[in-house]
N, C-alpha and C positions, 0 to 999 in steps of 0.2 A: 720804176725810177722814183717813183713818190714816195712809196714806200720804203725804201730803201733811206731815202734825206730826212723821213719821218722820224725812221728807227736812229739814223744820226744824230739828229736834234735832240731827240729822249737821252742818249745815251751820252749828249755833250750837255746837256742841261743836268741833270743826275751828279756827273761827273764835275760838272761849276760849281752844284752846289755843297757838295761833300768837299771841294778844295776851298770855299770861302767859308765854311764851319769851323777847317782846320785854320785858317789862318788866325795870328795873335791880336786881336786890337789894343788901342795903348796900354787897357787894363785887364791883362790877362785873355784867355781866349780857351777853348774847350780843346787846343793842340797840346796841353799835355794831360789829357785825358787819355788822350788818342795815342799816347807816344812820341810828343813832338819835344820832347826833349832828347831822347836821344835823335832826332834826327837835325837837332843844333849840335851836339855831339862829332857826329858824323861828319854834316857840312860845315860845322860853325854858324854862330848867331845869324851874322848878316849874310851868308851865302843863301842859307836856306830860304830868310825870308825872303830875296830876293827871288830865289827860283821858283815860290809859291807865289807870288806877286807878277812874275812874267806866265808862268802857266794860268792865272785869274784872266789875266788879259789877253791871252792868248786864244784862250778858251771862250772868251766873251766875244772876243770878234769874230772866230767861226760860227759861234754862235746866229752871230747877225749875218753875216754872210749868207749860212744854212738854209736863215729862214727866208730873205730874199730870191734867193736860189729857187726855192722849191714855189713862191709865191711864182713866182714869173711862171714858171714849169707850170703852175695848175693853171695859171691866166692861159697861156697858150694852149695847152691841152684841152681848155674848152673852145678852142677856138674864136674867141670875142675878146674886147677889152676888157671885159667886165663893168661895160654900164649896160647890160639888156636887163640884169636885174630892176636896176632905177628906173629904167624906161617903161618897164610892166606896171612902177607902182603910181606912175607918172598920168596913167590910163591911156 
């Protein structure tokens, strides 16, 4: 199961950061390197940036979510809270 929210995370983090290259900032942006003119074309100006700006965020909260997720999963799967660590270095 770890593995598996690991391999989510990589591939939703990957995936965040190749959509926040391609977005425009005010001055200019590397989306029409990329082809991101035609894809103002297609959707129009404000659509698209719109639909790149809900997937950013999107994509950012599963993000967060993800890693909560799987943080909890390792806490319980060791079975402790996770202070035995602190109390080892505690003596």
């Amino acid at each position: 199961m770890v593995t598996a929210l690991t391999i989510l995370i990589a591939l939703n983090g990957i995936i965040l950061t190749a959509i926040v290259l391609i977005q425009n900032p005010k001055g200019g942006g590397i989306d029409s390197t990329f082809g991101g003119q035609g894809a103002n074309q297609v959707f129009g100006a404000a659509r698209s940036t719109d639909f790149v700006e809900k997937l950013t965020w999107g994509l950012a909260i599963s993000l967060f979510i993800l890693a909560i997720l799987t943080a909890i999963i390792v806490a319980n799967s060791a079975g402790g809270t996770g202070t035995e660590l602190l109390d080892s270095y505690q003596g």
